[in-house]
C-alpha positions as CSV (number, residue, x, y, z in Angstrom):
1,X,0.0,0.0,0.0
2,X,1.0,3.3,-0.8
3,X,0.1,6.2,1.2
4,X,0.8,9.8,0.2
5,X,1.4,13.1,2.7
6,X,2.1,16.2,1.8
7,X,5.0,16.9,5.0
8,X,7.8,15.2,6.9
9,X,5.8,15.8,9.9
10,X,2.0,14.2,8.7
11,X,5.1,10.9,7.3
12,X,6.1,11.2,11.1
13,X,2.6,11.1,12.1
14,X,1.0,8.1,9.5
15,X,4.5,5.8,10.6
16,X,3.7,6.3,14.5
17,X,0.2,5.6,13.1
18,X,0.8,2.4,11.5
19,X,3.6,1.3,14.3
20,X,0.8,1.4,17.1
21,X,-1.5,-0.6,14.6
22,X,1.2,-3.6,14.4
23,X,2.6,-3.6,18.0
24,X,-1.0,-3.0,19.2
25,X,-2.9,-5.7,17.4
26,X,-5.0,-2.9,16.0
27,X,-6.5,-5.1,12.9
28,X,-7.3,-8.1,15.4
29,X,-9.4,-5.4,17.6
30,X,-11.3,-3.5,14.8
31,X,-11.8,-7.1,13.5
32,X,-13.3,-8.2,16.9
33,X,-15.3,-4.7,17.1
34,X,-16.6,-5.3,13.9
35,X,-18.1,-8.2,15.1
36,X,-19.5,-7.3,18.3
37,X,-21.3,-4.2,16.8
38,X,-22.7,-6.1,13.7
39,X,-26.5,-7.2,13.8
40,X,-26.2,-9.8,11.1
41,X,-24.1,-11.1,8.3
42,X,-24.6,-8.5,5.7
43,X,-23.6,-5.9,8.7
44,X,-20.0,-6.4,8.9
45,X,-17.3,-3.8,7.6
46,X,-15.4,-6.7,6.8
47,X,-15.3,-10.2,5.1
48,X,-13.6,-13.5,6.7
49,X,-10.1,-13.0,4.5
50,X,-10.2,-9.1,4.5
51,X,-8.3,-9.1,7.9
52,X,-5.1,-10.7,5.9
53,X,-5.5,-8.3,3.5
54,X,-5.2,-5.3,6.0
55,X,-2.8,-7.2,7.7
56,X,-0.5,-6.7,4.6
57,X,-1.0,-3.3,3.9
58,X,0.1,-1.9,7.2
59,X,2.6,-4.1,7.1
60,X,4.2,-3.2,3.7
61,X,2.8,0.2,3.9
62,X,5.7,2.7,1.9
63,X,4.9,6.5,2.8
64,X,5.9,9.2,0.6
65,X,5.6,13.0,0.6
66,X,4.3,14.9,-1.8
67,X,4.0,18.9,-1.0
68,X,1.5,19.3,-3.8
69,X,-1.8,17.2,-2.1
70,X,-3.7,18.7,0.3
71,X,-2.4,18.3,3.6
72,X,-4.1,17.0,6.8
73,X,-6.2,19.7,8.5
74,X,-8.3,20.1,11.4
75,X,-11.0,22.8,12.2
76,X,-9.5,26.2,13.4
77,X,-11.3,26.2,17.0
78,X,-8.6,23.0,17.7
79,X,-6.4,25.8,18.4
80,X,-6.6,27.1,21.9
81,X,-4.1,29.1,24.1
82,X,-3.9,31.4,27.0
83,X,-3.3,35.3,26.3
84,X,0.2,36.2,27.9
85,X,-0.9,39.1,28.5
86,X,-4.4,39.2,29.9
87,X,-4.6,35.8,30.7
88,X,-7.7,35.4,28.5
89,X,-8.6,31.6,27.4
90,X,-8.9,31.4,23.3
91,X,-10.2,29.1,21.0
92,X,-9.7,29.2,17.1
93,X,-7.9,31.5,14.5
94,X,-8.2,34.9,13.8
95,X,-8.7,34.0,10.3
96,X,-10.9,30.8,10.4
97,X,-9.4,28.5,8.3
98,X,-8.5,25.0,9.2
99,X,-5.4,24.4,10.3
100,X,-2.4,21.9,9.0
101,X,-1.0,19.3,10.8
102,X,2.5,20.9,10.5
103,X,0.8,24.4,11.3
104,X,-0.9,23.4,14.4
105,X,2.2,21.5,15.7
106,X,3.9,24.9,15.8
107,X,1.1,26.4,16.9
108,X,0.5,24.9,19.9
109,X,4.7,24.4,20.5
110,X,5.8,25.5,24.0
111,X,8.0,28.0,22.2
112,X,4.8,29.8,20.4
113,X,2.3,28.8,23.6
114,X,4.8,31.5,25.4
115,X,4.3,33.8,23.3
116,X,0.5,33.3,22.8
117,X,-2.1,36.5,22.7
118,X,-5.9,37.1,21.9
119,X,-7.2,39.2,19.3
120,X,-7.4,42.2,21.6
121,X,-4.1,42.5,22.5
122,X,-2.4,41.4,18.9
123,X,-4.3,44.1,17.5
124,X,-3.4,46.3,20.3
125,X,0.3,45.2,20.0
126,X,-0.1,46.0,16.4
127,X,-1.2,49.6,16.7
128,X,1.0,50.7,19.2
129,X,3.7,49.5,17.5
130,X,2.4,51.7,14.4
């Protein structure tokens, strides 16, 4: 199986990933959920041989990068941080947009959580500065 990222950080990510699915017997427990939440034959995810199948693929599993694919985001109010300033409690962007894997892993860094501040007091910053 091929799978395809668009950073070193989301390949960093997908390996962990597929480690904890082979040292943690992840196939043998969706397998086993799969059968505990199905309410008849026709309502399994999964046929008898499929578990082989899936074996193999996270087993040979070969991860490459490609920058131009869209990258792995999450919604923007993921974000959250602590004003060093005012010692207001954020959520979200200033702009809205969903945010990156790589993005939010250096947003939410101890290096940038230090220097973390709400919308007041950027804007604020940003006009006495001016």
């Amino acid at each position: 199986m091929k799978i395809i990222v668009s950073s070193k950080q989301e390949k960093d990510l997908i390996k962990r990933f597929l480690t904890a699915m082979r040292e943690m017997d992840g196939i043998d427990t969706i397998i086993s959920l799969d059968a505990e939440v199905a309410d008849g034959e026709d309502e399994f995810y999964f046929k008898t041989d499929d578990e082989k199948f899936l074996e193999d693929a996270i087993n040979s599993a070969k991860i490459e990068i490609d920058e131009k694919i869209y990258p792995l985001c999450i919604e923007h109010y993921q974000i959250t941080g602590t004003c060093v300033i005012c010692g207001t409690q954020t959520e979200g962007t200033i702009d809205g947009e969903d945010v990156s894997y790589d993005d939010y892993l250096d947003m939410m860094s101890p290096q940038h959580l230090k220097e973390w501040k709400c919308e007041s007091c950027l804007e604020k910053e940003r006009r006495d500065a001016e």
